[in-house]
C-alpha positions as CSV (number, residue, x, y, z in Angstrom):
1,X,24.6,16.3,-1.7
2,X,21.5,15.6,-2.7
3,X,18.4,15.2,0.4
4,X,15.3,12.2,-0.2
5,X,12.4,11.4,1.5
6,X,10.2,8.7,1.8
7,X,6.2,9.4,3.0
8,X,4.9,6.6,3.2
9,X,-5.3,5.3,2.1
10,X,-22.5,17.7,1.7
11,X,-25.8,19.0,0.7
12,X,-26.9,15.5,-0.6
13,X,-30.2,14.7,0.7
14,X,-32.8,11.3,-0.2
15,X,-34.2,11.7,-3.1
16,X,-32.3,14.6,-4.4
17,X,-28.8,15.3,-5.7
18,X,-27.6,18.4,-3.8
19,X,-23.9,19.9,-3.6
20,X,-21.3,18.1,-2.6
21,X,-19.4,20.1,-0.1
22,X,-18.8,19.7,3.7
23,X,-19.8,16.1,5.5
24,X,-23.2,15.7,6.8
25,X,-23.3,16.1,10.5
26,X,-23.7,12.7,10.8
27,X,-21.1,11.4,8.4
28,X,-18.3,9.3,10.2
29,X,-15.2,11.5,10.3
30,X,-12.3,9.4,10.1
31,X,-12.0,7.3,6.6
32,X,-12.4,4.1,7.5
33,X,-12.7,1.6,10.4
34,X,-9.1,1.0,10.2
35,X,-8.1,5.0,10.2
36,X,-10.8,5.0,13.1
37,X,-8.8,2.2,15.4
38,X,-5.7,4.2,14.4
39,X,-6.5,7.4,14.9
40,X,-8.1,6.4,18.4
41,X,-4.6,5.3,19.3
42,X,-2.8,7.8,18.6
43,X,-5.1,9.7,21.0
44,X,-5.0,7.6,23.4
45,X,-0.9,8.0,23.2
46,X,-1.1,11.8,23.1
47,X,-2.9,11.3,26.4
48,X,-1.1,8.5,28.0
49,X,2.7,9.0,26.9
50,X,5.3,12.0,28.3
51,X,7.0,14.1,26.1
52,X,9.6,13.1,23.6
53,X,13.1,14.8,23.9
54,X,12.7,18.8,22.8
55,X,12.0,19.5,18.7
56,X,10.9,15.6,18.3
57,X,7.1,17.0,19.2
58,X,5.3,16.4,22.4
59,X,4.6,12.4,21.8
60,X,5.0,9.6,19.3
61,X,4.1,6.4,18.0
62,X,5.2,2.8,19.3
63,X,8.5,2.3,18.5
64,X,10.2,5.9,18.2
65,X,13.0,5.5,21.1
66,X,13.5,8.5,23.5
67,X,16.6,9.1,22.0
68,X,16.6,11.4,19.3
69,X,19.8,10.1,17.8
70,X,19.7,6.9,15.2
71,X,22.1,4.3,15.3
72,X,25.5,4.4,14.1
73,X,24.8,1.0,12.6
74,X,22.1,-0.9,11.0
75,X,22.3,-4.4,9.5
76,X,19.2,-3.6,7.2
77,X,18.0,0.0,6.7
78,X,14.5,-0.1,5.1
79,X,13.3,3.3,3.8
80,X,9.3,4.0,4.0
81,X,7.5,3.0,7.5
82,X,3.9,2.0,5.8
83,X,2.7,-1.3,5.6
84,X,5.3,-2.2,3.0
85,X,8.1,-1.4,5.0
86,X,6.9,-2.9,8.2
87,X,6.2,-6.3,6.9
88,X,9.6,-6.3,5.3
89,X,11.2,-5.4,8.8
90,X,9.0,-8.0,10.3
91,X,9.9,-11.1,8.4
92,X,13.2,-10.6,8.3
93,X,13.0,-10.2,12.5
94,X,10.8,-13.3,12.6
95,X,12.8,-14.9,10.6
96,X,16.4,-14.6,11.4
97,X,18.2,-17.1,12.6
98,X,19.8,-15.8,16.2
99,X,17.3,-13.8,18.1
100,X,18.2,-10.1,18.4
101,X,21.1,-11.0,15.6
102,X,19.9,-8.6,13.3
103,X,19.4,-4.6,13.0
104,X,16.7,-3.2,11.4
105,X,16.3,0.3,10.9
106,X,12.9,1.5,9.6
107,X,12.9,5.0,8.3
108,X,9.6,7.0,7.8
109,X,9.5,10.8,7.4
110,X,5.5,11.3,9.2
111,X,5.2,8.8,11.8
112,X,2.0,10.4,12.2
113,X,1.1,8.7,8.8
114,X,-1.9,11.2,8.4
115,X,-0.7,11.1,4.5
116,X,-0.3,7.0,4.7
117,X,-1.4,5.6,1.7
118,X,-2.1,2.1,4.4
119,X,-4.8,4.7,6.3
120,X,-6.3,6.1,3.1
121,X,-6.9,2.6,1.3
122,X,-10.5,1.4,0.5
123,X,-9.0,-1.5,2.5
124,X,-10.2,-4.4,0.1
125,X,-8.3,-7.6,-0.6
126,X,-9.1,-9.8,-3.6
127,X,-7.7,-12.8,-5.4
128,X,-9.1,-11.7,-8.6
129,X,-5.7,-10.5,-10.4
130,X,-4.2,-12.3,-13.9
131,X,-1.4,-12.9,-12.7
132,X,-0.3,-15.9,-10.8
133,X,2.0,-13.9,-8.8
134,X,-0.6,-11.6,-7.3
135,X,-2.9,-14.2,-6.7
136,X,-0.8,-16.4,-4.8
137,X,0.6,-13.2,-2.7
138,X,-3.1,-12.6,-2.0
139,X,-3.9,-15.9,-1.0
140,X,-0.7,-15.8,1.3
141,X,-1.6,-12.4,2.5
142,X,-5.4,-13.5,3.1
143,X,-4.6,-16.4,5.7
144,X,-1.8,-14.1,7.0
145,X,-4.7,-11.1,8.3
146,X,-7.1,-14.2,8.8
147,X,-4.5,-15.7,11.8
148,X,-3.2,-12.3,12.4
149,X,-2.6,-13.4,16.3
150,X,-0.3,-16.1,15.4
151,X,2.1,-13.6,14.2
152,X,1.2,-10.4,15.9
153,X,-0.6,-11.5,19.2
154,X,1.3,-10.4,22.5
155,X,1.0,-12.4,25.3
156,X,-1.3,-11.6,28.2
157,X,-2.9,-8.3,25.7
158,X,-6.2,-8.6,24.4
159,X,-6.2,-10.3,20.6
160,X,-5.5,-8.2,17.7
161,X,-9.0,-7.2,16.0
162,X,-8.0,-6.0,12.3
163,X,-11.7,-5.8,11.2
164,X,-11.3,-8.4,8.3
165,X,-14.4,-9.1,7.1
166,X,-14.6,-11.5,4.2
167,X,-17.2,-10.5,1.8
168,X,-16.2,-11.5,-1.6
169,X,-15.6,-9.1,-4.8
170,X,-17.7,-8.9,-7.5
171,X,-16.0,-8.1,-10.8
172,X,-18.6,-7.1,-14.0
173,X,-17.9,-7.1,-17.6
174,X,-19.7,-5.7,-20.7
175,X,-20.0,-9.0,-23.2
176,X,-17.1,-7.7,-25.0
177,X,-14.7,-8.2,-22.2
178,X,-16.6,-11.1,-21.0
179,X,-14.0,-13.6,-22.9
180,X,-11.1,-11.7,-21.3
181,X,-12.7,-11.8,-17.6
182,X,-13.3,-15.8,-18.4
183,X,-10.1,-16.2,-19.5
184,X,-8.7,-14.7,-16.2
185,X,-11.1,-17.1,-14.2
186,X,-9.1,-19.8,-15.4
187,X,-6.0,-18.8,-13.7
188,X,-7.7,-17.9,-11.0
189,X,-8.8,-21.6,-10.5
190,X,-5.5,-23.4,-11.3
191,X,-4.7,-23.5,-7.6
192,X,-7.0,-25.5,-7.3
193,X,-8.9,-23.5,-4.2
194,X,-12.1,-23.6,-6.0
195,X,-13.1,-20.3,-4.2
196,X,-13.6,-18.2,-7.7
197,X,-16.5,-19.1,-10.4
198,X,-17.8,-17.0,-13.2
199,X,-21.4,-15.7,-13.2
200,X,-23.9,-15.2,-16.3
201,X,-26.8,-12.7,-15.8
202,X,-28.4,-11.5,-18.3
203,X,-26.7,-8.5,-19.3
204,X,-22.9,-9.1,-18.0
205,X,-20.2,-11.4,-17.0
206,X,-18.8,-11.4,-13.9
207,X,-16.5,-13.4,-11.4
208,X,-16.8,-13.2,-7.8
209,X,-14.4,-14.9,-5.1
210,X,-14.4,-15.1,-1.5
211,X,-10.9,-14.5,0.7
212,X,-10.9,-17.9,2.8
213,X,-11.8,-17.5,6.2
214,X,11.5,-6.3,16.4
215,X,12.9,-3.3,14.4
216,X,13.4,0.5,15.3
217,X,11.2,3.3,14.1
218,X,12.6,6.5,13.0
219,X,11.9,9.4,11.2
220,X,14.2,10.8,8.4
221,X,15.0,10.5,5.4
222,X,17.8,8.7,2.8
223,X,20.8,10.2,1.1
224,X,23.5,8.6,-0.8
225,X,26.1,10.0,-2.8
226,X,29.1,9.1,-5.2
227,X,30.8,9.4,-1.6
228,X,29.1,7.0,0.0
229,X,29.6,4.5,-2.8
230,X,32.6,1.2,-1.7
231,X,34.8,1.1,-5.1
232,X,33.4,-1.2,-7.8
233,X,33.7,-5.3,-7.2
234,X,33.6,-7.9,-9.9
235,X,33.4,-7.8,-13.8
236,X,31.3,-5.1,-14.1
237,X,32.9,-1.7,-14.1
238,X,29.2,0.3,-13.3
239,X,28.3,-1.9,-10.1
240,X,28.7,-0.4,-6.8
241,X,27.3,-0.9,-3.3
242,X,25.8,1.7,-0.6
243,X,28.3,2.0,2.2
244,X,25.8,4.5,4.5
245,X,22.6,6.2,4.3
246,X,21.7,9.5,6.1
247,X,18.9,10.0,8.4
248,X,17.7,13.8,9.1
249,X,16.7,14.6,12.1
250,X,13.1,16.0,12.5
251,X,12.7,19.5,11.5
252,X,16.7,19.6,10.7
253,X,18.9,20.1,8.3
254,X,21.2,17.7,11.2
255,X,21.8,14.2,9.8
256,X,23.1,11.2,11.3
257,X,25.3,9.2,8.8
258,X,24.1,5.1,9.6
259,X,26.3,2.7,8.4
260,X,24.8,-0.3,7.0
261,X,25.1,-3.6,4.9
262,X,21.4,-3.1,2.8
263,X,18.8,-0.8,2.0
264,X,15.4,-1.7,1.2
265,X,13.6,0.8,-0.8
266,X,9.7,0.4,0.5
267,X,9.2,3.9,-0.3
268,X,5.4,3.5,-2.0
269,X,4.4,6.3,-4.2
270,X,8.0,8.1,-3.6
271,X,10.3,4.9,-4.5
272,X,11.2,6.3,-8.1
273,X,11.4,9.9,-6.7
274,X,13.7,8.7,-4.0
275,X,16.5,6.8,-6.2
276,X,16.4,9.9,-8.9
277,X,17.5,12.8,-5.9
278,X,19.7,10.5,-4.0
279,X,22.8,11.4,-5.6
280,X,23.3,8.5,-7.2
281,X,26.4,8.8,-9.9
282,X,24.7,8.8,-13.5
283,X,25.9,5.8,-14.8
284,X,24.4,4.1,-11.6
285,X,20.9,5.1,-11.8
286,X,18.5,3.3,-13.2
287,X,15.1,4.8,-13.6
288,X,12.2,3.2,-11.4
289,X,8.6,4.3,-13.2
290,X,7.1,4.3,-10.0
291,X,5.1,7.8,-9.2
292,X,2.3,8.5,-6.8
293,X,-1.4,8.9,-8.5
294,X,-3.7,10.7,-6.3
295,X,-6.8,8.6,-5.4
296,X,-10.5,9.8,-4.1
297,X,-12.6,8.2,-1.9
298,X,-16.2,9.2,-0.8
299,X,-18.2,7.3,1.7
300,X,-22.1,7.5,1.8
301,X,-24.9,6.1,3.7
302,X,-28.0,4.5,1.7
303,X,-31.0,2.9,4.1
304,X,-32.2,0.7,1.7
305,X,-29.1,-0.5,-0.1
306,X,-27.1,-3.6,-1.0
307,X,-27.2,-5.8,2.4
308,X,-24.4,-7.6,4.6
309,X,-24.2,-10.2,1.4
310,X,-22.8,-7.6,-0.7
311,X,-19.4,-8.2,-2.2
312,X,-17.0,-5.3,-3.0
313,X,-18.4,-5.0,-6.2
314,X,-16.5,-3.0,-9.7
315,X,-18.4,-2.1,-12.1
316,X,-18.0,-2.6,-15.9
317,X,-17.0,1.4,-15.7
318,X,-14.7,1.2,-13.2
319,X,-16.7,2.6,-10.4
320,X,-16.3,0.4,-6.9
321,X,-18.3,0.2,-3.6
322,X,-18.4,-1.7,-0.7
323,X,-20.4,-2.4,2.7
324,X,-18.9,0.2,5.3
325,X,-20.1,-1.8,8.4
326,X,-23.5,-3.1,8.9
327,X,-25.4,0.5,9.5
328,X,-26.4,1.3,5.5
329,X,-22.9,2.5,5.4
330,X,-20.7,2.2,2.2
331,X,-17.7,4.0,0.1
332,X,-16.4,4.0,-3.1
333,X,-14.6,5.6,-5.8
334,X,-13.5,5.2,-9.6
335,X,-10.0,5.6,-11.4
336,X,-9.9,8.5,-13.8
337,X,-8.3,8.0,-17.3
338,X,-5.1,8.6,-17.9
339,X,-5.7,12.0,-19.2
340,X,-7.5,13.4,-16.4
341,X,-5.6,12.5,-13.5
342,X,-5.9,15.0,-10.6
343,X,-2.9,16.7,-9.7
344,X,-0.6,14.9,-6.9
345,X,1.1,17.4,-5.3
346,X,-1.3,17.4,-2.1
347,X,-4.2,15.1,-0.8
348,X,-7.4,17.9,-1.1
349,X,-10.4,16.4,-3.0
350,X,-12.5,17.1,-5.7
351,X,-16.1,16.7,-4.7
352,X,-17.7,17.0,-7.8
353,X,-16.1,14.5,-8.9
354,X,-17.9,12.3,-6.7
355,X,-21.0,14.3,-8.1
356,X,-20.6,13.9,-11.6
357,X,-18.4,10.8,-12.3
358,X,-18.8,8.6,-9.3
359,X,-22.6,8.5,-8.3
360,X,-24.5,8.6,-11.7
361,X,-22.5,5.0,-12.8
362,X,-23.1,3.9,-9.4
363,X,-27.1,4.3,-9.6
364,X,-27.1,2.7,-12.5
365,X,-25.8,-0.2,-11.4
366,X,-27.6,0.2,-7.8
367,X,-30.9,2.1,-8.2
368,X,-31.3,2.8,-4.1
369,X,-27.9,4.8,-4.3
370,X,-30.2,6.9,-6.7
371,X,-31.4,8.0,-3.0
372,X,-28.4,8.6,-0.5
373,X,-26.8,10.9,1.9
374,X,-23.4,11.8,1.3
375,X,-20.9,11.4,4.1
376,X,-17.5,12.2,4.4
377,X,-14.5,11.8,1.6
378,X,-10.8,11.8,1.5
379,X,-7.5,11.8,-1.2
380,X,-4.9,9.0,-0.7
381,X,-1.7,7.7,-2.7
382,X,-1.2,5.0,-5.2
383,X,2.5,4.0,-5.7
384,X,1.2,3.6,-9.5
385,X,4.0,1.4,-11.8
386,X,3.7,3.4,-15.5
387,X,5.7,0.7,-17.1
388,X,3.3,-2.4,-16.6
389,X,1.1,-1.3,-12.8
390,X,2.5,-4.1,-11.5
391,X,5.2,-4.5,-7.7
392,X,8.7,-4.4,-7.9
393,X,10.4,-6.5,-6.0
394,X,14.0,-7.2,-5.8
395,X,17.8,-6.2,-6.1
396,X,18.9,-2.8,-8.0
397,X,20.5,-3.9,-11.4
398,X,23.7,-1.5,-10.1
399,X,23.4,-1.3,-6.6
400,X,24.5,-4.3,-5.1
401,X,23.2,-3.8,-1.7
402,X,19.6,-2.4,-2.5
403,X,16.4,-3.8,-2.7
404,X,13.0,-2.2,-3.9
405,X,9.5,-3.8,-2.7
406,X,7.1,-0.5,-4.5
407,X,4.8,0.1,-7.2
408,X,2.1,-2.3,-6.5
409,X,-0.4,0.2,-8.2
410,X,-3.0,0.0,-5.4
411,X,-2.4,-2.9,-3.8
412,X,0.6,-2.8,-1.9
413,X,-2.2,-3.4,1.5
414,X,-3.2,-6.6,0.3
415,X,-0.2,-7.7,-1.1
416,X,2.5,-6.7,1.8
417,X,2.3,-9.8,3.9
418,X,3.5,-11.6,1.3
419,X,6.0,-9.2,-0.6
420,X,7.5,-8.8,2.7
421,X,8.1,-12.6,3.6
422,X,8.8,-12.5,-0.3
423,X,11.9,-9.9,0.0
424,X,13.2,-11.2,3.7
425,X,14.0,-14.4,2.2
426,X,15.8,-12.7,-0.2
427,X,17.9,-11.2,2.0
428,X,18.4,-13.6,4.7
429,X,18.8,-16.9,2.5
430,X,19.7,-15.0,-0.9
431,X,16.1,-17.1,-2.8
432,X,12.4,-16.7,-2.7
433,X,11.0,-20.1,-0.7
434,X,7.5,-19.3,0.0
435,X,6.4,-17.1,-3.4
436,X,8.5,-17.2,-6.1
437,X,8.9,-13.5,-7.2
438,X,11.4,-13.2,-9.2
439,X,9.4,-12.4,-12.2
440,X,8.1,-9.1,-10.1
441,X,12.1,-8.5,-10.5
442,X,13.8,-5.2,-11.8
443,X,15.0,-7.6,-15.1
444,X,12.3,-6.5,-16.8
445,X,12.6,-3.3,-16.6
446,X,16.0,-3.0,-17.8
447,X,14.8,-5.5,-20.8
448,X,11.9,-3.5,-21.6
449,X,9.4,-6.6,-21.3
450,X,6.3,-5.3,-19.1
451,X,4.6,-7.9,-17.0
452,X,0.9,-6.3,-17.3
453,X,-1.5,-6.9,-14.7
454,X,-5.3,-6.7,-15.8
455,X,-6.9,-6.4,-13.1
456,X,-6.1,-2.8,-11.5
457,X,-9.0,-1.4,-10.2
C-alpha cells in the first residue's frame, strides 16, 4: 500500500552592487507582512497554549483537537490545509443547509506551514488574466478579502486586518506584444467594471487595473488502494468510488482509516504527485500535470524609489516588484524559462540569481533601484499546470467521489475565495451558481484541448 502526502509563498550597498549573501541587519526577517502576522501568532500560541498529547509536539495551531486520534467518519475529507483547502472547507460549512450537518475533515501534513506556498506568495491579486474565468474569480475573490469581516469576523474579537492594500498592477509590453495585451484589455472590460484601461507611453504598452475597494484540522496524509475502492456502478466498467482515506499519525507509520463520502484533492504543488502514489488501480488513474516549480523572492529597500502610487508592476521581461509597506520597502522576482528551472526538491535560494537576472532588468526599468540595499529573500511553491498553467477544478474522470481544486500556476491566493465557493456548490447542490467553472474542469484534459492562460506572471 502505497503512503501520499499533501504539503501544502547581503553585501549590497547604495551605489554599488556587492554580493548577495546574508540579509542586511536591518532587512525585515519574515517574508512578508502576511508571514509577519502569521508567524507572530504562532508565537504567541507557543507561549499561550499547554502542550499537545505526547509525539504531536509541544503546541499547535487553531483547530488541531487535543485528541490525537481523527475521526472514524468524515462527510467531506479535503487533502491540503493551505489557502485552497481552507476556503473549500469553509464554503461548504457556510453553506450547508443544517448547521453542524456536515463533517469536514481538513488534512495537512505541516500545520506549521513554514513550507506554505499561501506564506511564501508575493501576495498580489490582479484582474488582469485572458480568461474570463480568472477574471471573474478575481473579481469575486477581490470583494471577498475587501469585506473579509462579513465572512470571517468573530463576534466581540477585534476585526480581521488582512493588510489588503489595493494598489493596482501595471502590466508592460514591447510593441510587438502590444496587440496581444490590447486584445486581452478587451476581455478584461466586457464586465463592464470599467476598472482596466490601456496606456500608450512612448516606448510600450501597458494595462493597469485597480482591485475595487467550521471544519477539523489534522495532520496526515491520504492513501487509497484497489482495497479501498466500492465495486464499479453504472455503464462504465473503469469507474469507481473512494470508500476511505488514511490519515498518518505525526511522526508514525500508525494510520487511522476515515471513512468518508468525498475527497477533495487541494493538494497545491503535490495534487498530481498525490493521485500517482495513492495506489490507485492502473486503469483508474488518470494523470494530473500538476508539479511544484520552485519560486524566488527577494525583498529590497530603495530610499528614493517608486512611491505609495506604485502599482505591482511586470515588466516586459518578466521581472515584478511591488511597494513592501510605505518605508522604501519593496520585493520582487522573475520566472525563469523553462530550461532553467531551479531544482524543486527543497526551498534554499539562489542569490545570484537575484544578482544577475533580477536586479539589472529591474534598473532598467527603475533607475533608483540602480542604488539599493538588499534585504532578505526566500523560495516558495507554485502548483504549476504543464498542460495549459491554468486551475483544475472539478470531479476525477474515474473516481466518482473525488474532486481536485490545484494547479492554479501561481495564483491559487488570489483565486481561492472563489474556487472554493466554486467547488462547495459542487458538492453541496451538484452545479456551479456563483462562477461557472466548468470549463476549469478535468474534460479537457482527458480531450487534450488546453485552456491557455496568458497572463502567468
Amino acid at each position: 500500500m502505497l503512503r501520499a502526502v499533501a504539503e501544502g509563498g547581503s553585501g549590497g550597498c547604495r551605489g554599488c552592487r556587492g554580493h548577495w549573501g546574508a540579509p542586511h541587519p536591518s532587512a525585515p526577517p519574515y517574508p512578508s507582512e502576511l508571514g509577519l502576522r502569521l508567524r507572530l501568532m504562532g508565537r504567541t500560541l507557543q507561549d499561550q497554549l499547554s502542550p499537545l498529547a505526547p509525539g504531536t509536539g509541544s503546541w499547535g495551531p487553531p483547530g488541531v483537537p487535543r485528541d490525537p486520534q481523527p475521526p472514524e467518519e468524515a462527510d467531506v475529507v479535503v487533502v491540503g490545509g493551505g489557502v485552497v483547502g481552507w476556503s473549500v472547507a469553509y464554503w461548504l460549512k457556510a453553506l450547508e443547509a443544517r448547521r453542524h450537518g456536515m463533517r469536514v475533515l481538513v488534512l495537512e501534513r505541516d500545520p506549521t506551514y513554514s513550507r506554505a506556498s499561501t506564506v511564501l506568495s508575493a501576495g498580489g491579486i490582479r484582474q488582469q488574466f485572458s480568461l474570463p474565468e480568472n477574471i471573474h474569480m478575481s473579481r469575486f475573490s477581490a470583494s471577498f478579502l475587501r469585506n473579509i469581516n462579513e465572512y470571517l469576523g468573530v463576534p466581540n474579537e477585534p476585526p480581521v486586518d488582512i493588510q489588503f492594500q489595493p494598489s493596482g498592477y501595471l502590466f508592460l509590453a514591447s510593441p510587438q506584444d502590444a496587440e496581444g495585451l490590447e486584445a486581452t484589455v478587451k476581455v478584461q472590460r466586457s464586465g463592464g467594471r470599467g476598472l482596466v484601461r490601456p496606456l500608450d507611453p512612448p516606448h510600450c504598452s501597458a494595462a493597469q487595473s485597480h482591485v475595487p475597494g467550521g471544519a477539523q484540522l489534522r495532520r496526515g496524509g491520504f492513501v487509497t488502494s484497489a482495497e479501498d475502492l466500492m465495486p464499479p456502478r453504472g455503464p462504465d466498467p473503469l469507474s469507481a468510488r473512494i470508500k476511505r482515506i488514511h490519515v498518518y499519525m505525526q511522526d508514525s507509520l500508525e494510520y487511522q482509516p476515515v471513512t468518508c463520502a468525498i475527497v477533495v484533492n487541494a493538494a497545491g504543488a503535490w495534487a498530481g504527485e498525490l493521485l500517482e502514489t495513492a495506489g490507485l488501480p492502473e486503469a483508474l488513474r488518470q494523470p494530473l500535470p500538476i508539479q511544484p516549480r520552485k519560486r524566488y523572492i527577494f525583498s529590497w529597500h530603495c530610499h528614493d524609489g517608486p512611491g505609495l502610487s506604485c502599482p505591482f508592476l511586470i515588466d516586459t521581461t518578466g521581472a515584478y516588484f511591488r511597494r513592501e509597506g510605505i518605508a522604501g520597502n519593496y520585493l520582487g522576482g522573475m520566472s525563469p524559462p523553462e530550461e532553467e528551472e531551479p531544482d524543486p526538491s527543497d526551498l534554499s535560494v539562489d542569490h545570484s540569481y537575484f544578482q544577475e537576472q533580477v536586479w539589472p532588468r529591474l534598473a532598467r526599468r527603475v533607475p533608483a533601484f540602480s542604488s539599493l540595499r538588499p534585504g532578505s529573500s526566500w523560495a516558495g511553491y507554485y502548483d504549476h499546470n504543464s498542460f495549459d498553467r491554468n486551475g483544475v477544478v472539478g470531479a476525477h474522470p474515474r473516481l466518482s467521489n473525488l474532486l481536485v481544486a490545484a494547479g492554479f500556476s501561481g495564483h491559487g491566493l488570489q483565486h481561492a475565495p472563489a474556487a472554493g465557493r466554486a467547488l462547495a456548490e459542487l458538492v453541496l447542490k451538484g452545479r456551479y451558481e456563483t462562477l461557472d467553472l466548468s470549463r476549469l474542469g478535468w474534460s479537457r484534459l482527458v480531450q487534450r484541448e488546453p485552456l491557455v492562460e496568458g497572463g502567468v506572471v
